[in-house]
N, C-alpha and C positions, 0 to 999 in steps of 0.2 A: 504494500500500500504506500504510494509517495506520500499523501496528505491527510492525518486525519480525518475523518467525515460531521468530526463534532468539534468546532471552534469555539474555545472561552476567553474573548477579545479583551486587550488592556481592560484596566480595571480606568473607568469615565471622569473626568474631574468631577461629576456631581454623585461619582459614588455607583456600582454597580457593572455586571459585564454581561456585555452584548451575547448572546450565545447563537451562533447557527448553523448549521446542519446543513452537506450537503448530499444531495442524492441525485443520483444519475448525472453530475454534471451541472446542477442546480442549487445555488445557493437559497436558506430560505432559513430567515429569522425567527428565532423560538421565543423571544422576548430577554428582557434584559435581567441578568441575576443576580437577588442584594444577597445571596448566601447559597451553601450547597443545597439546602432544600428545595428552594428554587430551580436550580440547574434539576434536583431529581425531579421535580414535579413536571418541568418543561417534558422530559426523557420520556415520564411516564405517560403524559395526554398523545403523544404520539407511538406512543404503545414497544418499547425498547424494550425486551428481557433486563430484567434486572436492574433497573436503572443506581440503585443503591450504591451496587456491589460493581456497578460501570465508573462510579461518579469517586466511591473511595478506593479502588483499586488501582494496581498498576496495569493498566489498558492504554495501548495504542490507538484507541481509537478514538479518545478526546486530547485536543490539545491547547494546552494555556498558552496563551500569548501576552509578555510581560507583567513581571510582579511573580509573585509565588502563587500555585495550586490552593484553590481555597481559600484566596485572599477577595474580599469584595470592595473593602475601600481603603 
């Protein structure tokens, strides 16, 4: 896999991170997250196995961008 399919963008100056997903080659926004709950809950509306165990695991298949893992502000 070149790129993760699950992006968790800098953390915002007003505090939270953009999350979005892509599939098939389509980028499409899951809303923005002030905490890992959030990231799980986005996971879950879109029906992801596990999303818990995706969100505190070491999985290649999300990736943080700037700042540390589980940081929201």
């Amino acid at each position: 896999m070149e790129h993760a399919p699950i992006l968790v963008h800098r953390i915002s100056a007003t505090g939270g991170r953009r999350v979005v997903i892509r599939i098939r080659g389509v980028d499409t926004v899951l809303g923005v997250a002030f905490s890992d709950a959030d990231l799980i809950e986005f996971l879950r509306r879109i029906e992801i196995p596990d999303p818990d165990g995706l969100v505190f695991g070491d999985s290649e298949v999300i990736a943080w961008q700037g700042g540390r893992p589980h940081q929201y502000e």
